[in-house]
C-alpha positions in Angstrom: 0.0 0.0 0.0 1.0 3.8 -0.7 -0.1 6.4 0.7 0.8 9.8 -0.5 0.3 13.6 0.5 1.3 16.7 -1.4 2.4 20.2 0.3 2.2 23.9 0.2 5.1 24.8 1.7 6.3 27.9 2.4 9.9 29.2 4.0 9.5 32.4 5.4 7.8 34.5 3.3 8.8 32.3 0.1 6.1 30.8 -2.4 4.9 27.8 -2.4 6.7 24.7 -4.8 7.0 20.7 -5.2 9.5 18.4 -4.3 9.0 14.2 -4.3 11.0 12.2 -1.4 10.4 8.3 -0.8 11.9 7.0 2.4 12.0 4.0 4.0 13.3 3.1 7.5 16.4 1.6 6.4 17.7 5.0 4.4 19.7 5.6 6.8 21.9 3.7 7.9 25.7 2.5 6.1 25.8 -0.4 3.9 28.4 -2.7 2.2 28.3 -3.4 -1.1 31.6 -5.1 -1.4 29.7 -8.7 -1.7 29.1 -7.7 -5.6 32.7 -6.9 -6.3 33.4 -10.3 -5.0 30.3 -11.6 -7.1 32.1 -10.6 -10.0 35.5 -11.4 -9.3 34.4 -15.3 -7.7 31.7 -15.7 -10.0 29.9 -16.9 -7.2 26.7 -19.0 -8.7 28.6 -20.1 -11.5 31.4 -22.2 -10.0 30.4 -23.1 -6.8 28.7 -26.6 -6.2 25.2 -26.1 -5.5 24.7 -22.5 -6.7 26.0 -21.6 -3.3 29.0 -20.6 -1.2 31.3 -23.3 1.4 30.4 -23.0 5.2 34.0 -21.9 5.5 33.6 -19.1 2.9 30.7 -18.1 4.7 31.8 -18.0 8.0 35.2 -16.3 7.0 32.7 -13.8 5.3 30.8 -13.5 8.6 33.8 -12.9 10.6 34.8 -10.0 8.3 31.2 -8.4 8.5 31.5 -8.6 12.3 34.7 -6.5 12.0 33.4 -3.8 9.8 30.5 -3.4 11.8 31.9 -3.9 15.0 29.7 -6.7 16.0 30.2 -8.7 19.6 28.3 -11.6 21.4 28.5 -12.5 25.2 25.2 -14.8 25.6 25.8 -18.5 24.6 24.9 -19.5 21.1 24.6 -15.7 19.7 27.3 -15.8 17.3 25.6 -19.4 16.3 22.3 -17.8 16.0 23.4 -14.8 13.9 25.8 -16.5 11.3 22.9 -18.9 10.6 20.7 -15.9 9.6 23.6 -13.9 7.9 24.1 -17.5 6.1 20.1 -17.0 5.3 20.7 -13.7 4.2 23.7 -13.8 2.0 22.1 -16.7 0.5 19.1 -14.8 -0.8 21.0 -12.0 -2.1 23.4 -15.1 -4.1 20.0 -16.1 -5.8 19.1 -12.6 -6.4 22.1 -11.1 -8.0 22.6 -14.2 -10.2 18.9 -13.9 -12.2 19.9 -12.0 -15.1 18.1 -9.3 -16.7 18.0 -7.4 -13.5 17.9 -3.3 -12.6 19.5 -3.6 -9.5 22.3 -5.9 -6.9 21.3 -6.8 -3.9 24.7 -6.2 -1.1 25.1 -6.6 2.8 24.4 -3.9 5.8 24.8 -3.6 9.3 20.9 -5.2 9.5 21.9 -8.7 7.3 22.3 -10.5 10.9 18.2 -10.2 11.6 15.2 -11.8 10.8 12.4 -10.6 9.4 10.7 -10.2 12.4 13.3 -8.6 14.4 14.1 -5.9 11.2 9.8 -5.2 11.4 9.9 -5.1 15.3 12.9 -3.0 15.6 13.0 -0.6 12.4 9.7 -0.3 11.0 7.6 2.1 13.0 5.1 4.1 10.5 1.3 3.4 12.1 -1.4 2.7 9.6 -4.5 2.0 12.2 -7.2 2.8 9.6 -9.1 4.7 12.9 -6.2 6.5 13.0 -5.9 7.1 9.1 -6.2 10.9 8.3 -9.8 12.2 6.9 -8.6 14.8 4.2 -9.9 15.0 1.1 -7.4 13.7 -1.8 -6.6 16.0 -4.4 -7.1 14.8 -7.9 -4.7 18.2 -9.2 -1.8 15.7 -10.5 -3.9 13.1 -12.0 -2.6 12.4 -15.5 -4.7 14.1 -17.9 -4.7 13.6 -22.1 -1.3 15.3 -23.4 0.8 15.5 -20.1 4.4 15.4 -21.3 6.2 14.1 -18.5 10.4 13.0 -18.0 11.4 9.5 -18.1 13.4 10.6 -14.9 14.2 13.6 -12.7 16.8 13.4 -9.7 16.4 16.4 -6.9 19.9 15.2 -6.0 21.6 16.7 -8.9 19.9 19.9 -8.1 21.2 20.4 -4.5 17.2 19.5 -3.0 18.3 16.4 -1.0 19.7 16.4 2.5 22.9 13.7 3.3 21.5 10.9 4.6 20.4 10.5 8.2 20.3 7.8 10.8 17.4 7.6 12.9 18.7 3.9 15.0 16.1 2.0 16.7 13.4 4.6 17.2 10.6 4.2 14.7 10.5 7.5 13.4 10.6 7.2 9.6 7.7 9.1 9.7 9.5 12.0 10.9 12.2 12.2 9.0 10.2 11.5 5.5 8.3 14.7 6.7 11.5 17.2 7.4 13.0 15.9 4.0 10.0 16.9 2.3 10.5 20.9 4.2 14.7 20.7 3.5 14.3 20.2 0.2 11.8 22.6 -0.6 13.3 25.2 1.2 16.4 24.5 -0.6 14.8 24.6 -4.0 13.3 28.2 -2.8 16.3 29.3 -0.9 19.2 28.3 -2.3 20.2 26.8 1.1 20.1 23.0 2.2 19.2 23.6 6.4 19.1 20.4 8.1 15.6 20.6 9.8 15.0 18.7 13.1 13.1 15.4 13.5 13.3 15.3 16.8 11.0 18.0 17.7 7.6 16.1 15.8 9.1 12.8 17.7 8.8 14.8 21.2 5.8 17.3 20.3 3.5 15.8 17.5 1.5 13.7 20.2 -1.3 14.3 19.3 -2.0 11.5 16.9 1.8 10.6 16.3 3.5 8.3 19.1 7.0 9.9 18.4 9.8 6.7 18.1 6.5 3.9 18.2 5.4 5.6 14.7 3.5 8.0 12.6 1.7 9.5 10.2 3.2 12.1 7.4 -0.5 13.9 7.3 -0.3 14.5 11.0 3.2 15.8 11.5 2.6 18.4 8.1 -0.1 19.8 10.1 1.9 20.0 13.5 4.3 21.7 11.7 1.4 24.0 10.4 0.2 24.2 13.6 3.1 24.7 15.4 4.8 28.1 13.4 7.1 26.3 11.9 9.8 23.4 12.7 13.5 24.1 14.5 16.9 23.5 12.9 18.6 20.1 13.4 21.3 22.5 15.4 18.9 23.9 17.4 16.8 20.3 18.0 19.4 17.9 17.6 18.2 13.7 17.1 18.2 11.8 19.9 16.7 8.2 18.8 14.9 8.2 21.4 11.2 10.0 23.1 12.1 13.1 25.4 10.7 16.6 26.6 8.8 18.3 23.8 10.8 21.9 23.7 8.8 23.7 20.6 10.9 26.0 17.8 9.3 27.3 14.5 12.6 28.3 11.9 10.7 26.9 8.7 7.2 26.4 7.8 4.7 25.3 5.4 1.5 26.7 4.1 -0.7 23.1 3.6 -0.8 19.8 2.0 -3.0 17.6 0.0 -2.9 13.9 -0.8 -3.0 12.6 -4.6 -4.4 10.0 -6.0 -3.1 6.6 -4.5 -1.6 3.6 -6.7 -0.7 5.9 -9.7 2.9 6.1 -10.9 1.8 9.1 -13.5 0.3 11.1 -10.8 3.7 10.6 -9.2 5.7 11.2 -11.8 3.9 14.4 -12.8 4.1 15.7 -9.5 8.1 15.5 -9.6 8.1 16.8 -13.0 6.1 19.6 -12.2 8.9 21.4 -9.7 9.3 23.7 -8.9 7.1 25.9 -11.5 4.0 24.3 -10.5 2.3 22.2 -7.2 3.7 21.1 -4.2 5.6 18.5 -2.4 4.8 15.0 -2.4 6.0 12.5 0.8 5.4 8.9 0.2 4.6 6.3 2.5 5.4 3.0 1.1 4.0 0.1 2.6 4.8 -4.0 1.5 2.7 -7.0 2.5 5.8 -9.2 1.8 8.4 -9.9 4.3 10.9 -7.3 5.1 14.3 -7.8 4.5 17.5 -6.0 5.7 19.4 -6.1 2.4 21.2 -3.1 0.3 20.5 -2.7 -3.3 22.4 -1.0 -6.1 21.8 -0.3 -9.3 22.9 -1.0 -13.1 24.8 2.5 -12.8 26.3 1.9 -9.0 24.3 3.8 -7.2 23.2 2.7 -4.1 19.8 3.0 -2.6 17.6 1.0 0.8 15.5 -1.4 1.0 13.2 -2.6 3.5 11.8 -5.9 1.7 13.0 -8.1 -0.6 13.5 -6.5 -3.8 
């Protein structure tokens, strides 16, 4: 399921434009993509028995993961546990990048020693109780219409609109930071200037809907923001992971938001298109009924992107 919302934003006294941002809870954290160097090098599925790596191989993999990310286990049977899930892991992304024909390589994070469950349980914190579901009205502004001329691609990187990525731990407040991407980005594409915005002040003061690091809605923290002034700097409100005292700052604001049309990749893709002339920014909520899985991705040209399912 989708779920998306379009802005008005304002910065200051700035009109109002458009910017797209899709997040997912994984964004932001490191990865390692050194597993599809060695794919290519070892041509892995190829040559090995099986379509799949030796235990040894694995485990000397294993042990090199656990150095680059610092990993350590004191109860008995952990480092068992783990290697048999990062054997479960690795394996999956073997299958994967051997299909041909694909867009994309699947690689290894800091994440590829959980579950399923424990990724879901510990990283994936956006609420979607339908009570709690937000009652505006969608906008039908950036459904496709007869003779829209739209890009085969647009990236607000290029431009300067997208902040460095963040990490935002164990908390479950993806909906926060989806949120204060959407206002950094417009305010750059107005401004000129990229502020890092703070996503800890809708974690401690958007309560009344939100439940700060046990999830959130997009809708809801746009109109705290609204509601609110305005929303402080990162400097000002730094990130803490964690719930604390609600201590309320307005630096940037926004004028409104809308939602489009759900379960339409035109409507999407005209509402990137159409910044910053036209429209407003779009946050997307992205939601999979397949199991999550903590695995990197990259694609044909190298860039690297998250992913919180199985591709």
């Amino acid at each position: 399921m989708a779920t998306t919302t379009a802005l008005l934003f304002h910065s200051m006294y700035f009109p109002f434009l458009l910017l797209f941002f899709s997040t997912f809870s994984a964004k932001a954290l490191a990865s390692d993509m050194s597993i599809i160097s060695y794919d290519e090098t070892h041509n892995v599925m190829k040559d090995k028995p099986g379509g799949f790596r030796s235990n040894d191989e694995v485990m000397s993999m294993y042990e090199s993961w656990m150095v680059k990310h610092g990993k350590s286990y004191n109860a008995l049977g952990e480092k068992e546990k783990r290697f048999e899930i990062f054997k479960d892991n690795l394996r999956y992304v073997d299958e994967q990048n051997a299909m041909p024909n694909r867009t994309y390589k699947l690689g290894l994070n800091r994440f590829t020693e959980l579950t399923n469950e424990e990724y879901r349980r510990t990283y994936l914190g956006t609420r979607t109780d339908a009570k709690r579901r937000f009652s505006k009205v969608k906008s039908y502004r950036y459904a496709p219409k007869v003779g829209d001329s739209l890009p085969d691609s647009i990236d607000w990187r290029e431009k300067g609109a997208v902040a460095s990525i963040k990490e935002l731990g164990s908390c479950g407040s993806c909906w926060a930071f989806s949120t204060i991407a959407s206002v950094e980005g417009i305010n750059q594409i107005v401004t000129g200037d990229l502020v890092s915005l703070s996503e800890q002040e809708p974690v401690d003061c958007d309560t009344s809907y939100n439940e700060g690091c046990n999830g959130g809605l997009m809708d809801y923290a746009f109109q705290f923001i609204i509601n609110n002034g305005g929303i402080a700097t990162k400097e000002e409100y730094p990130y803490t992971g964690r719930d604390g005292r609600c201590d309320r700052y307005s630096t940037l604001s926004i004028d409104g938001y809308e939602d489009v049309p759900e379960y339409n990749e035109n409507a999407l893709k005209k509402v990137v298109a159409n910044q910053p002339s036209k429209g407003n920014p779009l946050g997307v909520k992205v939601m999979r009924r397949i199991p999550a899985k903590p695995i990197r991705t990259a694609g044909k040209d190298g860039k690297k992107s998250s992913s919180s399912e199985r591709v």
